[in-house]
MOPAC internal coordinates of N, CA, C and O (Angstrom, degrees):
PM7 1SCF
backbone

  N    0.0000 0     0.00 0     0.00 0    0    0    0
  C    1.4434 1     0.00 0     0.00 0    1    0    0
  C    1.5268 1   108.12 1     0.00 0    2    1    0
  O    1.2310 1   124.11 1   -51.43 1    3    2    1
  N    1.6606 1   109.72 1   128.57 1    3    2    1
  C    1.6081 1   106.05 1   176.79 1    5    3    2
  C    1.8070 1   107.37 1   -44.63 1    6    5    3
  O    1.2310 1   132.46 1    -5.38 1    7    6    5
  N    1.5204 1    93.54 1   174.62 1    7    6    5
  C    1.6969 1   110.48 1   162.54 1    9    7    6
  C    1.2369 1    98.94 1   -95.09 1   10    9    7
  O    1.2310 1   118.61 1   -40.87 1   11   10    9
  N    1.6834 1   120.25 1   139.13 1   11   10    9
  C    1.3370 1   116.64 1   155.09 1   13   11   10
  C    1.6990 1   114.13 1   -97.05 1   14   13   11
  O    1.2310 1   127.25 1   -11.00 1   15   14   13
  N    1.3444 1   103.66 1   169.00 1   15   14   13
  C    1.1127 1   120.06 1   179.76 1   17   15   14
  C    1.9345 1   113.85 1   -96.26 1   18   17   15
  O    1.2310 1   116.86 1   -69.25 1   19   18   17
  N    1.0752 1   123.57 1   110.75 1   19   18   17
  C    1.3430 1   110.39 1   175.87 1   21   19   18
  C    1.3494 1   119.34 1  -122.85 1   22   21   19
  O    1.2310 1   129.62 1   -13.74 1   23   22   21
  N    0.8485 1    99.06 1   166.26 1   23   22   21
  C    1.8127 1   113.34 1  -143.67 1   25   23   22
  C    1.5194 1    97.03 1   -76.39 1   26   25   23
  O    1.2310 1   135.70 1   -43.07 1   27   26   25
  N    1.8166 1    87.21 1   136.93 1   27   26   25
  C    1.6439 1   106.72 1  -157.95 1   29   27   26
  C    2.0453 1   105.14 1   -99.52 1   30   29   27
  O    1.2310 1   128.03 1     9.49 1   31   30   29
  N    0.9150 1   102.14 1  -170.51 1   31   30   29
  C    2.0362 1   105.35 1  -174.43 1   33   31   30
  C    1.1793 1    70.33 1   -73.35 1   34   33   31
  O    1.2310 1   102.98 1    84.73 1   35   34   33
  N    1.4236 1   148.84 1   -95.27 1   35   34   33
  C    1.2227 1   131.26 1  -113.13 1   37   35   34
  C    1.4513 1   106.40 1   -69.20 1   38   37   35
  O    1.2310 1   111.66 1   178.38 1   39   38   37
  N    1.4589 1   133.31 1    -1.62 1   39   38   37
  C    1.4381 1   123.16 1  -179.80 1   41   39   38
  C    1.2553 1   103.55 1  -112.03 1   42   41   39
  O    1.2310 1   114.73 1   174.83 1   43   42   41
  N    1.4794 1   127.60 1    -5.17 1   43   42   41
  C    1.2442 1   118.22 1   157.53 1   45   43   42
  C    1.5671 1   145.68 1   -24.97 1   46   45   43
  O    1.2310 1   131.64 1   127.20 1   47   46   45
  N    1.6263 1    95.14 1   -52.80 1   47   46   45
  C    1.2951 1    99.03 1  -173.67 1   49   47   46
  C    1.4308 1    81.58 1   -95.88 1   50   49   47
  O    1.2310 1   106.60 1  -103.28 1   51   50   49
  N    1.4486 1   142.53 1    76.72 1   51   50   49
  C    1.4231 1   133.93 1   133.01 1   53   51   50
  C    1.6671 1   117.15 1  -113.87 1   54   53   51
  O    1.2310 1   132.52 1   170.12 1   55   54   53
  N    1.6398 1    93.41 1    -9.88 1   55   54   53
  C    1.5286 1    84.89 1  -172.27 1   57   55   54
  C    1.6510 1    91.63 1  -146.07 1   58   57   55
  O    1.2310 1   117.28 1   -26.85 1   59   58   57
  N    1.9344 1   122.77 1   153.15 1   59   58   57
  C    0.9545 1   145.38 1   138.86 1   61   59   58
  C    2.0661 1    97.25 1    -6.92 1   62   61   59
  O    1.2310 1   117.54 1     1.47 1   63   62   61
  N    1.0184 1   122.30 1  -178.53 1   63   62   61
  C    1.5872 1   140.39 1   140.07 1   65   63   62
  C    1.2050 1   118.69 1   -94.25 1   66   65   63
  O    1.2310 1   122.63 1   170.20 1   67   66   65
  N    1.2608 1   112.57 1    -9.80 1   67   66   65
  C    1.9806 1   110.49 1   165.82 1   69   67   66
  C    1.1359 1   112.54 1  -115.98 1   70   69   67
  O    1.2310 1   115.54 1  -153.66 1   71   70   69
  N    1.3667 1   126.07 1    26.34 1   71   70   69
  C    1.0111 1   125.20 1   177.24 1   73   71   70
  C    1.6388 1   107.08 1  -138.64 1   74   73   71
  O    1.2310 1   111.23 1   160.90 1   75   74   73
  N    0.8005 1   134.11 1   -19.10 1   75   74   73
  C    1.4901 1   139.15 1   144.72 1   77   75   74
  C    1.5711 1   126.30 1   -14.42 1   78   77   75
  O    1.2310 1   118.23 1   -62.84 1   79   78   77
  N    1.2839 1   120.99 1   117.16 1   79   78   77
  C    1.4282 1   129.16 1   158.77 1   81   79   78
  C    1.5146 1   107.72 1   -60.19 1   82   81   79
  O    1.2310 1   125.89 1   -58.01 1   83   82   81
  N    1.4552 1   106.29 1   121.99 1   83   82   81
  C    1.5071 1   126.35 1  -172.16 1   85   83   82
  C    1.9846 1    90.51 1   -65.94 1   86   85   83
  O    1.2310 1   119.16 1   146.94 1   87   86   85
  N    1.1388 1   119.21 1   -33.06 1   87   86   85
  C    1.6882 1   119.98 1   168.37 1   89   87   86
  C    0.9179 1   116.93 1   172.22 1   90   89   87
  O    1.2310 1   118.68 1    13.33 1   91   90   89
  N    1.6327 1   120.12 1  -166.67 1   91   90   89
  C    1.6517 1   118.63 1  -137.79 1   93   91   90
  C    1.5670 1   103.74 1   -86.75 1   94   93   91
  O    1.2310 1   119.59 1   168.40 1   95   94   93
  N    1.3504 1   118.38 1   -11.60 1   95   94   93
  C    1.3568 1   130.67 1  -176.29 1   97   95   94
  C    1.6159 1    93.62 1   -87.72 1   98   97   95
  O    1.2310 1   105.42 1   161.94 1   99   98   97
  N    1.2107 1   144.61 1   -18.06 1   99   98   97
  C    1.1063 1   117.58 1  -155.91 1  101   99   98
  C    1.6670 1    91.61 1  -136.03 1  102  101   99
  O    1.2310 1   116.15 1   178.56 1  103  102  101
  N    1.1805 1   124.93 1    -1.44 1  103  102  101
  C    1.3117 1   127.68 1   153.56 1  105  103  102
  C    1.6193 1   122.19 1   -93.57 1  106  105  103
  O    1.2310 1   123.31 1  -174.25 1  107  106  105
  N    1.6476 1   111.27 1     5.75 1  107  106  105
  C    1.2078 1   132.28 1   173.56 1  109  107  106
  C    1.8394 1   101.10 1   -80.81 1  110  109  107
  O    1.2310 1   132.77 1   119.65 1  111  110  109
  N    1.7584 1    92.93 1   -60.35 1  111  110  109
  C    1.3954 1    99.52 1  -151.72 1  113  111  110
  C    2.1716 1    87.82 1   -70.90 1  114  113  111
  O    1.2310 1   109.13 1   146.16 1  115  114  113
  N    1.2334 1   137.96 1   -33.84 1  115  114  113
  C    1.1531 1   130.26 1   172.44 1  117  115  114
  C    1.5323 1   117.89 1   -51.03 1  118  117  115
  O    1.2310 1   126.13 1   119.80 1  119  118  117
  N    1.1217 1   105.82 1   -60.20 1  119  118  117
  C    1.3725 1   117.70 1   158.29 1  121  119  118
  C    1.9747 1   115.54 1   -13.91 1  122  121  119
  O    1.2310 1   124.58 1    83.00 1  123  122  121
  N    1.2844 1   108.82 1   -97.00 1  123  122  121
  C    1.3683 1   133.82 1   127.87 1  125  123  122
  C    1.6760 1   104.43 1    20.94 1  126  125  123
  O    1.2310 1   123.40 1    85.51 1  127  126  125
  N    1.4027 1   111.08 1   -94.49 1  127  126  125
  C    1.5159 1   111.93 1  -172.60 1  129  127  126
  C    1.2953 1    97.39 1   -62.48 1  130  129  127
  O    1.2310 1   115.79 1   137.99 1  131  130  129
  N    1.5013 1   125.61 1   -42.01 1  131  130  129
  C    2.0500 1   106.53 1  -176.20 1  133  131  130
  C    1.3223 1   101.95 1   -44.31 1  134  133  131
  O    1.2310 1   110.82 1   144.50 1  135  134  133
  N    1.3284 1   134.88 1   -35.50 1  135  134  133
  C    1.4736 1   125.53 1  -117.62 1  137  135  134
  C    1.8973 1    65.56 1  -104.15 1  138  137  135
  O    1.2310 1   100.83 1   109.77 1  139  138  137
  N    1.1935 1   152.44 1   -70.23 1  139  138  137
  C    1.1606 1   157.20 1  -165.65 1  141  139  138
  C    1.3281 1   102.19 1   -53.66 1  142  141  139
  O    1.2310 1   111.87 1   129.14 1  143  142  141
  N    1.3285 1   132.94 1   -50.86 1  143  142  141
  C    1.6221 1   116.94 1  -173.20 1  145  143  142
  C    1.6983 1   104.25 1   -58.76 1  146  145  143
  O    1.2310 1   128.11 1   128.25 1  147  146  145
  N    1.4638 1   102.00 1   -51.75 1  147  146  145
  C    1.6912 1   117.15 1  -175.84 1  149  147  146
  C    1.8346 1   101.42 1   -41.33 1  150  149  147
  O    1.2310 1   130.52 1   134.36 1  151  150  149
  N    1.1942 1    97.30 1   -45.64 1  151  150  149
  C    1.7210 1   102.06 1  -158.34 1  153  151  150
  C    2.0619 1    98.05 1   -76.52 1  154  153  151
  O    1.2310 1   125.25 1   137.34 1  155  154  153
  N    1.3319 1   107.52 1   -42.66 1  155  154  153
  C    1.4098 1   113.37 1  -176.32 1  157  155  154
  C    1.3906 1   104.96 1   -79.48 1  158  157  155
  O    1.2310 1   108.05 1  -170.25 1  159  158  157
  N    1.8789 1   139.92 1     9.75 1  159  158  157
  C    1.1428 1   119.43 1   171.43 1  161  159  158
  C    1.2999 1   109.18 1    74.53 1  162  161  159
  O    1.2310 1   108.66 1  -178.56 1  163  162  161
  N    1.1127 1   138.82 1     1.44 1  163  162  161
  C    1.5503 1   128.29 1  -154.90 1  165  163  162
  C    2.0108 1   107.48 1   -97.72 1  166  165  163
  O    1.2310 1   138.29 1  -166.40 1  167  166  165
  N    1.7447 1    82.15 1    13.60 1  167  166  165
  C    2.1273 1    72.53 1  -171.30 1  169  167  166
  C    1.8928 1    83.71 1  -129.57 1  170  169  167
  O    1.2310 1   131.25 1   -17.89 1  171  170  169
  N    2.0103 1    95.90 1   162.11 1  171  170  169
  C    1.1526 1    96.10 1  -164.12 1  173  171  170
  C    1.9071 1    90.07 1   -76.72 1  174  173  171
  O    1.2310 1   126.27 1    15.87 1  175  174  173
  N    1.3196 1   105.54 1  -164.13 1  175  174  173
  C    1.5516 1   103.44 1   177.66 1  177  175  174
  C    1.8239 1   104.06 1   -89.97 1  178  177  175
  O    1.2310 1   107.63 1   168.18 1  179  178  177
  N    1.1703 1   140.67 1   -11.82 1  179  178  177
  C    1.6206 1   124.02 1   150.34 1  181  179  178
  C    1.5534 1    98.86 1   -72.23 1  182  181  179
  O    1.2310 1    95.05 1   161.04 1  183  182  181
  N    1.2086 1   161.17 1   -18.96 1  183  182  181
  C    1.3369 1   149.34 1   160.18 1  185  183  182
  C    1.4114 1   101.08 1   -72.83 1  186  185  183
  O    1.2310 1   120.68 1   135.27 1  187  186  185
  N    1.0289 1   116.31 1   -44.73 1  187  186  185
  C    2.0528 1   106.61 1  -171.45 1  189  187  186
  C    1.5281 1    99.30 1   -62.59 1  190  189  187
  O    1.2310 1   120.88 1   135.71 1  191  190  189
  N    1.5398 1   115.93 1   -44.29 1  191  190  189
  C    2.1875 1   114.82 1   178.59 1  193  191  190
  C    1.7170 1   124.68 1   -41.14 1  194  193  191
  O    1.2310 1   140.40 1   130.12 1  195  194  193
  N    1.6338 1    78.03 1   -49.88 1  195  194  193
  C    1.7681 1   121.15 1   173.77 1  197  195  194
  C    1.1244 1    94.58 1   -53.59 1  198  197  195
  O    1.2310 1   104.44 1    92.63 1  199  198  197
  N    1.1333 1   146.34 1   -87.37 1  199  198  197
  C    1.7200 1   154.00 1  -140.71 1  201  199  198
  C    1.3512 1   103.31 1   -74.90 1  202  201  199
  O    1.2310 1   119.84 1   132.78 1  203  202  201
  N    1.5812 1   117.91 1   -47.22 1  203  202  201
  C    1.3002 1   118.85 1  -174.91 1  205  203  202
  C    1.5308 1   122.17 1   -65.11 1  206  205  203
  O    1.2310 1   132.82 1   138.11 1  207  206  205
  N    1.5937 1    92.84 1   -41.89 1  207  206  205
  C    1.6756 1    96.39 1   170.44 1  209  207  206
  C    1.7372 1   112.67 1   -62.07 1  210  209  207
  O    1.2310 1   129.34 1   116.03 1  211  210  209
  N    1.6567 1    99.61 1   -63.97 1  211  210  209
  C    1.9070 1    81.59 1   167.31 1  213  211  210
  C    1.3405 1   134.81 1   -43.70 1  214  213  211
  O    1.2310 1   120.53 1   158.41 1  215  214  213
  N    1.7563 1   116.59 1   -21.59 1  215  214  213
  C    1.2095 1   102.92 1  -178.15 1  217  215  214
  C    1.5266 1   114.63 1   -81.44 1  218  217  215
  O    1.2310 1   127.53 1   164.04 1  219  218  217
  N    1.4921 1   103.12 1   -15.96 1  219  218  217
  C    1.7038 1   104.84 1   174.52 1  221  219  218
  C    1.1526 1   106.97 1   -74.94 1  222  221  219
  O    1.2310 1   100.64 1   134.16 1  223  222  221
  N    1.2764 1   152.74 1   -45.84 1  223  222  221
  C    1.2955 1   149.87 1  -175.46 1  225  223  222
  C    1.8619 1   109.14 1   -71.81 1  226  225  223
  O    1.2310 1   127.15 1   157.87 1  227  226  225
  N    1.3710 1   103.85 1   -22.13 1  227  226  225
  C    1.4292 1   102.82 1   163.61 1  229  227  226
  C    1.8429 1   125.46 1   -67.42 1  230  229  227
  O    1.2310 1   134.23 1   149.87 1  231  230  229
  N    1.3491 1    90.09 1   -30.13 1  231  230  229
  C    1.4711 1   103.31 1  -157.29 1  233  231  230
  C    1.5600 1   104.90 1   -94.05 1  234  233  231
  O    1.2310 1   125.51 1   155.50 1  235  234  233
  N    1.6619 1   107.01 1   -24.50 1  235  234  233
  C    1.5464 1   111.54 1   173.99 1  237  235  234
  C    1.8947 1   102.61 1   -84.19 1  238  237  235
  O    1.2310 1   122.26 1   150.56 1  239  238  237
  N    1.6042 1   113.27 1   -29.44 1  239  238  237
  C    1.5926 1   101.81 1   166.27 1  241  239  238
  C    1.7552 1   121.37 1   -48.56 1  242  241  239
  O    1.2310 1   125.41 1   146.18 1  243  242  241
  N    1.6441 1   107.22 1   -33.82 1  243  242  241
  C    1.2402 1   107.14 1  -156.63 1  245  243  242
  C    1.4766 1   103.02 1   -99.12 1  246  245  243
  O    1.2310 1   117.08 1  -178.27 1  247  246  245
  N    1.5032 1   123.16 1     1.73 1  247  246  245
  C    1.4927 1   132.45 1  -173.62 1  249  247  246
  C    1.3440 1    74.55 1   -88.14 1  250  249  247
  O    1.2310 1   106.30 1    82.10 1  251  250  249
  N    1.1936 1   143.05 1   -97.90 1  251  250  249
  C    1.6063 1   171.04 1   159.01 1  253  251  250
  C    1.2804 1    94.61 1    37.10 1  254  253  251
  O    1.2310 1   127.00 1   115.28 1  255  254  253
  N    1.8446 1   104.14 1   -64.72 1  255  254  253
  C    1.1932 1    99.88 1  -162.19 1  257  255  254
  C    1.4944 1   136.34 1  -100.32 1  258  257  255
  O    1.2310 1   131.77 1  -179.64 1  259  258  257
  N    1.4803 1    94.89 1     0.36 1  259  258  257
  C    1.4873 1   132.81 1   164.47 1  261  259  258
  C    1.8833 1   103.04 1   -55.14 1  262  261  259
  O    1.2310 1   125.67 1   122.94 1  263  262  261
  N    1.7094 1   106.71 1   -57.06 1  263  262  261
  C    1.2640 1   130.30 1   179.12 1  265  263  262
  C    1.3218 1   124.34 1   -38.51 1  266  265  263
  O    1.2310 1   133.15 1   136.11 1  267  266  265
  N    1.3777 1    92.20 1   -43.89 1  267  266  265
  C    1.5547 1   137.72 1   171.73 1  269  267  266
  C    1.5214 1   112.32 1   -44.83 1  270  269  267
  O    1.2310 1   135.97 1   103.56 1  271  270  269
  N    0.9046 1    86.68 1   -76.44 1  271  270  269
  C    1.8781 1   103.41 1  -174.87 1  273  271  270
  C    1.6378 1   101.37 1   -79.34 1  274  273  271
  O    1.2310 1   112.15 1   171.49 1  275  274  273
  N    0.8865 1   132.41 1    -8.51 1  275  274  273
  C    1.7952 1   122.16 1  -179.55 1  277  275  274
  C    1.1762 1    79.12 1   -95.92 1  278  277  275
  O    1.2310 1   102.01 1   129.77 1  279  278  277
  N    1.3944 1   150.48 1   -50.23 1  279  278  277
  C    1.7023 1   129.06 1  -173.63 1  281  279  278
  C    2.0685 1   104.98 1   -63.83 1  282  281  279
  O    1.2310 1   140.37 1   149.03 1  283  282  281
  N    0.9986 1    78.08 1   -30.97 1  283  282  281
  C    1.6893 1    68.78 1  -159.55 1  285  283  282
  C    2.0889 1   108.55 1   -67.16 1  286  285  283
  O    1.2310 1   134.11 1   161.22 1  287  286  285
  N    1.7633 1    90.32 1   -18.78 1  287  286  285
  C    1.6600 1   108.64 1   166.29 1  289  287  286
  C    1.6723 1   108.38 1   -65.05 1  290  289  287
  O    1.2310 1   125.16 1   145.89 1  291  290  289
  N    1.2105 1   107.70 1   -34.11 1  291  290  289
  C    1.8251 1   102.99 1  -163.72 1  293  291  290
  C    1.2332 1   100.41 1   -88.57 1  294  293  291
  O    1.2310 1   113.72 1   142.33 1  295  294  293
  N    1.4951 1   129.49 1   -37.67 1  295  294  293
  C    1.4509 1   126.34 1   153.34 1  297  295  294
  C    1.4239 1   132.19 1   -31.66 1  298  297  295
  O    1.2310 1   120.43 1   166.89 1  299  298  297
  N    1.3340 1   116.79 1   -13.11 1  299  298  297
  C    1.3078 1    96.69 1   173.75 1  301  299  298
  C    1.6255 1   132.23 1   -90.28 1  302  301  299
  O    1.2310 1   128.70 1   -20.05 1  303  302  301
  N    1.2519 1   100.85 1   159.95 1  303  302  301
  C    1.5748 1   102.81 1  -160.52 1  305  303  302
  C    1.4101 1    95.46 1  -137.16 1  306  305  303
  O    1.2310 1   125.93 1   -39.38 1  307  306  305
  N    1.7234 1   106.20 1   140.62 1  307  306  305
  C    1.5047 1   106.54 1   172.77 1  309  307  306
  C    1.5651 1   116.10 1    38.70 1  310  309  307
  O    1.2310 1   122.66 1  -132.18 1  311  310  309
  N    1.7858 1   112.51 1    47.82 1  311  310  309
  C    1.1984 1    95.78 1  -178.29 1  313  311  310
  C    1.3277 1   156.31 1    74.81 1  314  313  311
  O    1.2310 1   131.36 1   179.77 1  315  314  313
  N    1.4825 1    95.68 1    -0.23 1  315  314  313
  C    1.2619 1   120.32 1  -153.78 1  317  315  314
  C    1.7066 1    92.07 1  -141.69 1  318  317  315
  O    1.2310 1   127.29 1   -48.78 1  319  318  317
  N    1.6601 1   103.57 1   131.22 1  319  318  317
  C    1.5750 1   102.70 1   157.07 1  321  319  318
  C    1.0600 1   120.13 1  -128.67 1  322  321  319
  O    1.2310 1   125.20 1   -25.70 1  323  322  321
  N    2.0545 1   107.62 1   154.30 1  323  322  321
  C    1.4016 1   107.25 1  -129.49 1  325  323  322
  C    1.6422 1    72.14 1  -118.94 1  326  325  323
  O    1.2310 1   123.78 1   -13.11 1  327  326  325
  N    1.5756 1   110.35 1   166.89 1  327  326  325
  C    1.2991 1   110.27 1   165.36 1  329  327  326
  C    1.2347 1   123.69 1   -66.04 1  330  329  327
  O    1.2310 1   121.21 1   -54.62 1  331  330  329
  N    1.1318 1   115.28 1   125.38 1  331  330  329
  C    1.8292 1   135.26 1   154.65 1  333  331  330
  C    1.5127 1   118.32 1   -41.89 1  334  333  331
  O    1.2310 1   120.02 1   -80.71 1  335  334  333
  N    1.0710 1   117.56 1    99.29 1  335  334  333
  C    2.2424 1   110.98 1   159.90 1  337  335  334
  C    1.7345 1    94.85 1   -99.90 1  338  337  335
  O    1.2310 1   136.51 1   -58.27 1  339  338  337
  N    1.5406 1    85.64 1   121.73 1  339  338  337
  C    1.0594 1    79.35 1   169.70 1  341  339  338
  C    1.7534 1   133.75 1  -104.27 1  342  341  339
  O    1.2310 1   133.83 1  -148.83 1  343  342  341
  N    1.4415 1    90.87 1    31.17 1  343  342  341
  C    1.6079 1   115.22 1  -176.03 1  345  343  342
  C    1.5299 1    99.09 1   -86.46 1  346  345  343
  O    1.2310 1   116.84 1   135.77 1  347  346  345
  N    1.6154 1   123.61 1   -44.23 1  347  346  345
  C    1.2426 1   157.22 1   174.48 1  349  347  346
  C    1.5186 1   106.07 1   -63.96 1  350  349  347
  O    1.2310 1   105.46 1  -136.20 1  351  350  349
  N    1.2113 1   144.55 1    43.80 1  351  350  349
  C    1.2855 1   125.66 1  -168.58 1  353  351  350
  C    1.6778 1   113.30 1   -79.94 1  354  353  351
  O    1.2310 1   106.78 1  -164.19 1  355  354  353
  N    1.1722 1   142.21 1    15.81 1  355  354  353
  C    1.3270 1   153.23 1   159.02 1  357  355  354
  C    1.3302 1   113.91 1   -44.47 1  358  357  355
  O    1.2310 1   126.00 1   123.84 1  359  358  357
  N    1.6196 1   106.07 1   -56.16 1  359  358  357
  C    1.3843 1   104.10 1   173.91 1  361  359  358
  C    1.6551 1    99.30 1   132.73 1  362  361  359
  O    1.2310 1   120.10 1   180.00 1  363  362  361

């Protein structure tokens, strides 16, 4: 079974706690269907505002956490990877 990715402090303040992508795979695949309703017309235009704004806050979760993990790649040392803060982004 893959690893998921779950949502780090810095994507915190993008979403409610009930409104949160459980992770980056599953704020991908949401992502994803906005991008198809938007494209197929299928939402009224307060659903197209709606969708679009979630899809921006989707798409800055998944920059974030993309961001995320390429630091936590340059961190490694001797083979070894060290934990990531990602409050700390220096390294």
């Amino acid at each position: 079974m893959p690893k998921t990715t779950k949502p780090t402090s810095a994507n915190q303040e993008l979403f409610p706690a009930e409104n949160a992508p459980k992770d980056f795979e599953g704020a991908m695949r949401e992502l994803e269907q906005l991008v198809e309703k938007l494209e197929a017309g299928q939402l009224s235009l307060e659903e197209s505002l709606a969708g679009y704004k979630r899809g921006m806050l989707l798409s800055q979760y998944c920059q974030r956490t993309l961001d995320e993990a390429e630091q936590q790649v340059k961190i490694l040392e001797n083979g070894v990877l060290k934990d990531f803060d990602p409050e700390n982004r220096d390294g």
